[in-house]
BALOVO-928431 format. One record per residue (C-alpha): x, y, z. Coordinates in pm, whole numbers. Each point is the difference from the previous one (the first is absolute). Example, Ala and Ser with C-alpha at 12.3 -4.5 7.8 and 13.67 -1.06 7.14 Angstrom:
rec xx: 1230; yy: -450; zz: 780
rec xx: 137; yy: 344; zz: -66
This chain:
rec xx: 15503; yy: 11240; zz: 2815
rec xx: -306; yy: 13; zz: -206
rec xx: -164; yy: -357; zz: -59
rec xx: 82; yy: 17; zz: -379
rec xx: 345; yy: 68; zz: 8
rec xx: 16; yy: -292; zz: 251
rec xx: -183; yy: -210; zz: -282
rec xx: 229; yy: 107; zz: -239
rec xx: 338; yy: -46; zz: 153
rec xx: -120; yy: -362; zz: 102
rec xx: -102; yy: -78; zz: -370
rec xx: 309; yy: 142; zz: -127
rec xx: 199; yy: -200; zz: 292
rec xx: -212; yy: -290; zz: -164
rec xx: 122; yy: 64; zz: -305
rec xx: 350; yy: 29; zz: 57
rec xx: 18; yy: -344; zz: 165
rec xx: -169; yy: -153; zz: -278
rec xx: 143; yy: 112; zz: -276
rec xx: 324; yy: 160; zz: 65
rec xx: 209; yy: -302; zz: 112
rec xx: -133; yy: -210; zz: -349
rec xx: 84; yy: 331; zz: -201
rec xx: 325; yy: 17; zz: 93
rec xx: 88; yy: -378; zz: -76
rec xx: -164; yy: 41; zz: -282
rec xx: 167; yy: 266; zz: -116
rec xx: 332; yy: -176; zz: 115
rec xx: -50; yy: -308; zz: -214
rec xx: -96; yy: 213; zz: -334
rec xx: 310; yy: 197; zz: 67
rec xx: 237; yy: -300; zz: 32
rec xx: -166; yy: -172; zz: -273
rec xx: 19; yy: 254; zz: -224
rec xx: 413; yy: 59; zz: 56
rec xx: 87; yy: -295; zz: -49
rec xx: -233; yy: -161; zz: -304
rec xx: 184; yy: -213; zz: -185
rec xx: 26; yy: -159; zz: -358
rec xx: -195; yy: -268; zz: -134
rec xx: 267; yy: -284; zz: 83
rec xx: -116; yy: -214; zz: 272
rec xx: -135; yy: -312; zz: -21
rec xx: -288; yy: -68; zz: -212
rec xx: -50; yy: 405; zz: -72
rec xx: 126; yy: -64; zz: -364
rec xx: -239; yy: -293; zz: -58
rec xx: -279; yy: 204; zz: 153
rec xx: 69; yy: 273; zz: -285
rec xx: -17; yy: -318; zz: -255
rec xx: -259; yy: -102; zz: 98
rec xx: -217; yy: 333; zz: -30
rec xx: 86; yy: 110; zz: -294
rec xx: -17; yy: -324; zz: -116
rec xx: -385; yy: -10; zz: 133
rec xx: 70; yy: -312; zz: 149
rec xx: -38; yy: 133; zz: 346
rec xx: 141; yy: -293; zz: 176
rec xx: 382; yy: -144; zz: 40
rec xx: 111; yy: -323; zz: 210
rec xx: -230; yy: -182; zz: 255
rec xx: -196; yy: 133; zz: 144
rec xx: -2; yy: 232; zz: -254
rec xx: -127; yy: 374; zz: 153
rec xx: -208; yy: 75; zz: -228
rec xx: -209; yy: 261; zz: 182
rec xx: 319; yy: 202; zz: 84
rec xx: 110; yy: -17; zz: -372
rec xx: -371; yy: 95; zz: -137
rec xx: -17; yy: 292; zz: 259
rec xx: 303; yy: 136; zz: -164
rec xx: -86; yy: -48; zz: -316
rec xx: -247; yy: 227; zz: 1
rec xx: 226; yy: 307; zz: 42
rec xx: 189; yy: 117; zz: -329
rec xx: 292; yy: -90; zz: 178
rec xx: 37; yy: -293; zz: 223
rec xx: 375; yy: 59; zz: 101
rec xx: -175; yy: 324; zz: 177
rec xx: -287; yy: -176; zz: 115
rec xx: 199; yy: -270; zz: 159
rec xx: 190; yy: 237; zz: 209
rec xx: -301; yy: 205; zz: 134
rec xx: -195; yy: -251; zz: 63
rec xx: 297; yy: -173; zz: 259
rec xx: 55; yy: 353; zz: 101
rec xx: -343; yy: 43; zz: 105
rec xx: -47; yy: -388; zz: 134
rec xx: 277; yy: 118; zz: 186
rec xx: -104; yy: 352; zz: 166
rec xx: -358; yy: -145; zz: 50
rec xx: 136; yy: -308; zz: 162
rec xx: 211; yy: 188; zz: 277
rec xx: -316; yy: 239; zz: 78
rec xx: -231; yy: -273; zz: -14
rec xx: 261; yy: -242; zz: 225
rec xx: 37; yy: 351; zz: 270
rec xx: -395; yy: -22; zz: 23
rec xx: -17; yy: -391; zz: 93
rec xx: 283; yy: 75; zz: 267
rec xx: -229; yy: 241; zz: 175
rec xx: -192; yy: -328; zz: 65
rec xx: 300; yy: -176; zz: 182
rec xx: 193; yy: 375; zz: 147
rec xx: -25; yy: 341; zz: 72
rec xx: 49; yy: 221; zz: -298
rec xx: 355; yy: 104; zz: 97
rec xx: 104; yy: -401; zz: -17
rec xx: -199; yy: -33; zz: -299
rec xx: 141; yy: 276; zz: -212
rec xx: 332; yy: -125; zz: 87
rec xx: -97; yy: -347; zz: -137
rec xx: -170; yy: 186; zz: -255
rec xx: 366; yy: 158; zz: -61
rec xx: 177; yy: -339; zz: -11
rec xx: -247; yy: -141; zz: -244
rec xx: 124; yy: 251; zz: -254
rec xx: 365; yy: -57; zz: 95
rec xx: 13; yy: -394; zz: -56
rec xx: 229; yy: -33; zz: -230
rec xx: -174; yy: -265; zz: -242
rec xx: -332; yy: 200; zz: -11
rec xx: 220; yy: 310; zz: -39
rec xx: 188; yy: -177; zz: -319
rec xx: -343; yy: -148; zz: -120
rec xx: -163; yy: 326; zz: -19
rec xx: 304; yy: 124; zz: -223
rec xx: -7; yy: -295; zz: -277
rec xx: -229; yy: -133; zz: -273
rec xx: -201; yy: -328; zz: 152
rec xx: -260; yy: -88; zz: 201
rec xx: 126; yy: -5; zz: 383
rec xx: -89; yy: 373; zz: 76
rec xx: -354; yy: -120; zz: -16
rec xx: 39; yy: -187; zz: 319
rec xx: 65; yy: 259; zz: 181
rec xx: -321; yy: 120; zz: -6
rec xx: -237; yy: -230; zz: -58
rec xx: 38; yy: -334; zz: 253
rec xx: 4; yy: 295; zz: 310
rec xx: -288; yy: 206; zz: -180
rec xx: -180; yy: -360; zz: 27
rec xx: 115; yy: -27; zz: 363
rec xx: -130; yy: 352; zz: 80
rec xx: -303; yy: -24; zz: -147
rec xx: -98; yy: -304; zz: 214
rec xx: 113; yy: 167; zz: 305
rec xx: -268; yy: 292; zz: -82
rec xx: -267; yy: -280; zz: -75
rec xx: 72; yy: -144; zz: 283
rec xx: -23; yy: 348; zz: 248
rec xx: -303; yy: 132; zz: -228
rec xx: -184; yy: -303; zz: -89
rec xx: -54; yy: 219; zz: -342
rec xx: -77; yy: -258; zz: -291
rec xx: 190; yy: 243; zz: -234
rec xx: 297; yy: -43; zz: 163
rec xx: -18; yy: -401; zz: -54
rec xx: -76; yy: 48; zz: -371
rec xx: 311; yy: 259; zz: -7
rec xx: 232; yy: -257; zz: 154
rec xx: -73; yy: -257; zz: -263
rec xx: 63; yy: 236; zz: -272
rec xx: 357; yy: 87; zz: 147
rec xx: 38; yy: -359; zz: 53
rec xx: -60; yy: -88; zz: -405
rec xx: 136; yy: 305; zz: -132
rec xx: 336; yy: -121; zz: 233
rec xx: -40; yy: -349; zz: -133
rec xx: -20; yy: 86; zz: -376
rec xx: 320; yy: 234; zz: -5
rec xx: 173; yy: -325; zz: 145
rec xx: -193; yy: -262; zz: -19
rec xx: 250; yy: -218; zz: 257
rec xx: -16; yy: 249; zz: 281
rec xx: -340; yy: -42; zz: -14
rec xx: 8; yy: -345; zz: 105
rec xx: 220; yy: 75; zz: 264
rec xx: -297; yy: 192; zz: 159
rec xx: -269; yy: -241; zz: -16
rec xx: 57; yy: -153; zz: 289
rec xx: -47; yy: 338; zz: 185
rec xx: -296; yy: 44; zz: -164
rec xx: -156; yy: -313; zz: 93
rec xx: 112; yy: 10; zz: 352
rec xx: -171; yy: 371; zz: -19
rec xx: -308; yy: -143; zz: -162
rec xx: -6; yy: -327; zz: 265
rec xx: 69; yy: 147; zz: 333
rec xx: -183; yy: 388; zz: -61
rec xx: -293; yy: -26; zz: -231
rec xx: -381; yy: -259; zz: -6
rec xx: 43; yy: -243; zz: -202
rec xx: -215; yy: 178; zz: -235
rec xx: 129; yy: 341; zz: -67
rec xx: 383; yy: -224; zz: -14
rec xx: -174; yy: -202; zz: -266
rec xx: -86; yy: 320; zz: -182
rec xx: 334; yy: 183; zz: 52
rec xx: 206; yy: -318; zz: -125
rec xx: -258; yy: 13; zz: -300
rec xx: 45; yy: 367; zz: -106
rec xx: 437; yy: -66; zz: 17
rec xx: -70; yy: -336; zz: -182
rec xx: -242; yy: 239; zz: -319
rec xx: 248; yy: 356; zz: 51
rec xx: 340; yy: -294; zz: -30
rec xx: -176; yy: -179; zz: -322
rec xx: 5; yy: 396; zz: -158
rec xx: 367; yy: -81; zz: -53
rec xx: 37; yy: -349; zz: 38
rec xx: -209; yy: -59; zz: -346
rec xx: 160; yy: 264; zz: -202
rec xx: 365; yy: -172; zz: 103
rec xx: -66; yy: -365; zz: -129
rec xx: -167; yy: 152; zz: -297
rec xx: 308; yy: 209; zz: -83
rec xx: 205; yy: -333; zz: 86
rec xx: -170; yy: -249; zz: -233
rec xx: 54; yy: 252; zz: -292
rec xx: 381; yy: -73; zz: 62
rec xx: 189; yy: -268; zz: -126
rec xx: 13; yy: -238; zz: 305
rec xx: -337; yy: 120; zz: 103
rec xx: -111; yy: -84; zz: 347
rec xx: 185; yy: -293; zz: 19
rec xx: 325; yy: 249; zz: -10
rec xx: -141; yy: 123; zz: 404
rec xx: 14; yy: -341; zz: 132
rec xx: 324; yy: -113; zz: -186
rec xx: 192; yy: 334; zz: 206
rec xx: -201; yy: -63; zz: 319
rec xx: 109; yy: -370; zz: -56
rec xx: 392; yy: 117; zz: -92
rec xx: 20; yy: 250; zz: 356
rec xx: -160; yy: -291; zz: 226
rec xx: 235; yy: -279; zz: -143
rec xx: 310; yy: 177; zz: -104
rec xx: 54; yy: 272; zz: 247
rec xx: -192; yy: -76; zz: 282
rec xx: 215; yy: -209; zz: 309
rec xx: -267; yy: -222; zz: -5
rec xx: 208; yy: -203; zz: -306
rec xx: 283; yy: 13; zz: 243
rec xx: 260; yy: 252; zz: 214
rec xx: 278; yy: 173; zz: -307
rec xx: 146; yy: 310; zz: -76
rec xx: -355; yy: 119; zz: -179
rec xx: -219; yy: -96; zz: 333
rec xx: 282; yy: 222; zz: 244
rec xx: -17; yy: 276; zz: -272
rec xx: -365; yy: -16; zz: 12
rec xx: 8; yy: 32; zz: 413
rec xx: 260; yy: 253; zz: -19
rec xx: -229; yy: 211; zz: -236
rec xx: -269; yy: 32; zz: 241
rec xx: 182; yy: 4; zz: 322
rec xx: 326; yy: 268; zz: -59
rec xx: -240; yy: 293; zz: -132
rec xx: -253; yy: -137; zz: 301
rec xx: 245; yy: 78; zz: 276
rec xx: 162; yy: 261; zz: -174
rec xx: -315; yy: 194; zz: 13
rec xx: -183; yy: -35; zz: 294
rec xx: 282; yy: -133; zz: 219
rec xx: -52; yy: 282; zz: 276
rec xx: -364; yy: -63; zz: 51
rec xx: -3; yy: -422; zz: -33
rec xx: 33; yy: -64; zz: 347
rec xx: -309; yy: 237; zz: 98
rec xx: -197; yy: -153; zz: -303
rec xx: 48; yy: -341; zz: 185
rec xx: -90; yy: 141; zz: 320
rec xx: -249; yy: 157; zz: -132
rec xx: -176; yy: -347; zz: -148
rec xx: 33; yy: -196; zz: 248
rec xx: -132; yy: 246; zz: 310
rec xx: -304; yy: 127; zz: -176
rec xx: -27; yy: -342; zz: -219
rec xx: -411; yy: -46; zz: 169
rec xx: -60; yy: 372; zz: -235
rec xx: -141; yy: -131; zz: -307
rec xx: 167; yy: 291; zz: -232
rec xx: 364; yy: -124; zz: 176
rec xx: -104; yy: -336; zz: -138
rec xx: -104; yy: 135; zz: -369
rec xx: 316; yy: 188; zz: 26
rec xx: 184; yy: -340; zz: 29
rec xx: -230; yy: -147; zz: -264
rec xx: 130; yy: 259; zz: -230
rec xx: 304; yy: -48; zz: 58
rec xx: 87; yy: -378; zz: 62
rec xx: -131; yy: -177; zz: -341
rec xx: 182; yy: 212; zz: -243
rec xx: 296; yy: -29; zz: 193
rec xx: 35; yy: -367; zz: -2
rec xx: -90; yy: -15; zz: -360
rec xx: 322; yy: 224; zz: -76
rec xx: 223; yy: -214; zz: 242
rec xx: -107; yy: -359; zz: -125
rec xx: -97; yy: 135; zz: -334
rec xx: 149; yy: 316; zz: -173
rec xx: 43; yy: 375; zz: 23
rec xx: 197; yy: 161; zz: -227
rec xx: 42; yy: 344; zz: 107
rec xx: -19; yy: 194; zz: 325
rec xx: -310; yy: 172; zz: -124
rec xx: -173; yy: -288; zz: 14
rec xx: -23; yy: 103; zz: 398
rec xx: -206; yy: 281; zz: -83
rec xx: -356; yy: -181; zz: 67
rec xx: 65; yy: -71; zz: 397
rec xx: 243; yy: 283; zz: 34
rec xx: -306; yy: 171; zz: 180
rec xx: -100; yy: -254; zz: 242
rec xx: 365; yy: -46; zz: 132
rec xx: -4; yy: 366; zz: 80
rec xx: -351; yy: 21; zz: 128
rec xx: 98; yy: -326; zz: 241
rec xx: 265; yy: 240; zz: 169
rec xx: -190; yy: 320; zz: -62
rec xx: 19; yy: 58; zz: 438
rec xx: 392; yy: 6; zz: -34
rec xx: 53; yy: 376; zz: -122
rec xx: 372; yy: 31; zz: 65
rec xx: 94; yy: -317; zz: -150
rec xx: -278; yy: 119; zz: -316
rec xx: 196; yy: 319; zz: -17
rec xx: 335; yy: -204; zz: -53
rec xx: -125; yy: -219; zz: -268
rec xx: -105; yy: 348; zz: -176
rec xx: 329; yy: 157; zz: 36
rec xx: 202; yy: -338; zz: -75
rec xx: -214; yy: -75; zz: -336
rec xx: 67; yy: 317; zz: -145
rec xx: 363; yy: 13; zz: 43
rec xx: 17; yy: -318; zz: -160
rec xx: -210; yy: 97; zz: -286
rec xx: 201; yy: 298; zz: -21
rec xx: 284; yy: -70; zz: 70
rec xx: 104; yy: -385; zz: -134
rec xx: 263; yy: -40; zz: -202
rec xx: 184; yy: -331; zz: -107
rec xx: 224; yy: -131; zz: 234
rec xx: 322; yy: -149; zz: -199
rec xx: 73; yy: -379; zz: 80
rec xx: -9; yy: -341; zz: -91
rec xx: -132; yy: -86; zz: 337
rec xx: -321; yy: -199; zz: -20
rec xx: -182; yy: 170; zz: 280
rec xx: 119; yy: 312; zz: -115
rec xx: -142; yy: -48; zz: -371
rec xx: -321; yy: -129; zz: 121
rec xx: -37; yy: 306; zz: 137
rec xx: 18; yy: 207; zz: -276
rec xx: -189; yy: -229; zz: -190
rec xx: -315; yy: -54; zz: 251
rec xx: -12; yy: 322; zz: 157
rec xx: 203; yy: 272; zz: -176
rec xx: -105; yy: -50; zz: -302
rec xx: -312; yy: 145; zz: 85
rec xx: 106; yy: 374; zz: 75
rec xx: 39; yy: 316; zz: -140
rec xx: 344; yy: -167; zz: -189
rec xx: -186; yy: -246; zz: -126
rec xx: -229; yy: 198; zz: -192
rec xx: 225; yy: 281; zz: -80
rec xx: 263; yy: -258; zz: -155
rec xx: -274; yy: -226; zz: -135
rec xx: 185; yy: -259; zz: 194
rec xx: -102; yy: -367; zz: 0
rec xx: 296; yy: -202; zz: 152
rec xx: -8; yy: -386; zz: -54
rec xx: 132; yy: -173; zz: 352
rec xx: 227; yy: -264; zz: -221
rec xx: 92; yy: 286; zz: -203
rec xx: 130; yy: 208; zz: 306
rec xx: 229; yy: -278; zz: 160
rec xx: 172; yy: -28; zz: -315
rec xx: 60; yy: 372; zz: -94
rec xx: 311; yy: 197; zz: 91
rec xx: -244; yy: 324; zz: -18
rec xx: -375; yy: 10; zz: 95
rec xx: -19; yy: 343; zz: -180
rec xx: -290; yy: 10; zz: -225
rec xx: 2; yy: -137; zz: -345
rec xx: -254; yy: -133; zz: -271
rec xx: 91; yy: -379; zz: 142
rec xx: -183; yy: 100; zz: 337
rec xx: -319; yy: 37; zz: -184
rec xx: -59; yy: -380; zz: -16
rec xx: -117; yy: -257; zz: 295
């Protein structure tokens, strides 16, 4: 065989390696996405809306304003919203595929690639009108583009990091704060004190972008800043089980840890593994670090909704990235539920939370607009939809 054709069939062997496997999930996720785009119902979607038209750009702590201006400039933001959690969504699973080449072999990472798109929170988040989508991309684009710094030693690629890392931060603003301590450990353990110095001085200038905009859009409200601290103040003292262990602390636990385990169930076990075997590899330790701080802050403090997982969704797959079979089941599993959820009848407590902490984030949830309300549940005779559902 002639030395070019040789050439050629290796590039295009190349090629195919590269880009095939993150074309196809790619493709998957827009496809998905696309069916099964729902209303603007969920959550703060509406107030979003409000808030753009009414050039406000920002709605409860911490506010979101850079989400809400971003839309705004499109002539219409119901439209914008969507593709832009459509497209956090497909870049996030292509981008996630490429940082599990670091960790596996392509066949393991396109299958975690695959089960990235298939979780069914990130799945429902990239349907609806709010700002979780965007952490589907952003906290593992971060992630990724330390791991290049870090093989390349290309300043670029440092720079690039710390504008996924405030982009990420200023389309929600707590998430953000979830991942500092992975950044500092990054910055501590992997860079001279210098160029850490610089790096922790770009995030501090690129976060300030958004940060100054927000309290300026705040102190033009009624309240003004003094509003942020009095809801910070109201989550800490009157939801949090710090004040003491009632039926709003459980909820709270119960909100992070029934969507948790309903999600990623068939791959915990190899996640632990995972952690503790390889816990001397500095990116098994960052991967911990992204996951550990938000996750006590939602246990002790509040989460609301499942999507609220969507920041360390990632790292929890990328801990048991070497466990393909298991990866594979937490694919298939996820998108039967997402598909295929529907309420389950009963005044059973169990049973209703349930449908209220995991299957109300599903396919029936958006195509019924359904919001159930826990207390609501155990009382009715029917959990069929209805305008009362739409309350918490």
């Amino acid at each position: 065989m002639p030395k070019g054709q040789k050439l050629s069939r290796a590039s295009a062997s190349w090629m195919n390696a590269n880009f095939l496997p993150p074309f196809a999930l790619a493709l998957f996720t827009l496809a998905t996405r696309l069916l099964f785009r729902g209303p603007i119902y969920f959550a703060d979607g509406p107030h979003h809306l409000r808030s753009i038209l009414d050039k406000t750009y920002i709605i409860q702590p911490p506010g979101y304003w850079l989400f809400d201006r971003i839309a705004g400039l499109f002539p219409d933001p119901v439209i914008a919203i969507s593709a832009m959690n459509i497209s956090f969504s497909v870049a996030g699973v292509v981008v996630f595929y490429y940082t599990a080449v670091f960790f596996a072999g392509r066949r393991s990472a396109f299958i975690a690639g695959l089960a990235y798109s298939c979780i069914f929170f990130l799945w429902f988040s990239g349907e609806v009108h709010s700002t979780y989508a965007s952490q589907t991309l952003f906290p593992v684009a971060t992630f990724c583009a330390l791991l290049h710094y870090e093989r390349d030693k290309a300043n670029w690629k440092l720079i690039l990091a710390a504008i996924f890392f405030s982009l990420g931060a200023g389309l929600r603003p707590t998430d953000g704060v979830f991942l500092v301590p992975m950044l500092l450990y990054y910055s501590a353990a992997r860079l001279p004190k210098s160029k850490a110095a610089t790096f922790l001085t770009l995030v501090t200038l690129l976060c300030l972008t958004w940060v100054t905009p927000t309290l300026i859009a705040y102190s033009r409200l009624p309240g003004g800043i003094r509003g942020v601290f009095a809801y910070s103040e109201d989550i800490v003292t009157q939801k949090s089980i710090a004040t003491g262990v009632n039926s709003v602390s459980l909820a709270n636990i119960l909100r992070f840890f029934v969507p948790f385990v309903a999600a990623f169930w068939p791959i915990l076990a190899a996640a632990v593994s995972s952690a503790v075997r390889n816990w001397q590899d500095w990116r098994i330790r960052m991967l911990v670090l992204w996951i550990v701080p938000g996750s006590l802050f939602f246990v002790l403090s509040y989460i609301s909704d499942a999507p609220y997982l969507d920041f360390l969704a990632a790292a929890v797959l990328l801990l048991a990235v070497g466990a393909p079979r298991m990866m594979a089941v937490t694919a298939l599993w996820n998108t039967i539920f997402f598909l295929g959820f529907s309420p389950i009848p009963s005044r059973r407590l169990a049973v209703n939370i349930w449908n209220c902490y995991a299957g109300h984030f599903t396919r029936y949830g958006i195509e019924h607009q359904w919001w159930p309300n826990l207390s609501t549940l155990q009382g009715a005779r029917s959990i069929t939809p209805s305008s009362g559902d739409q309350s918490q």
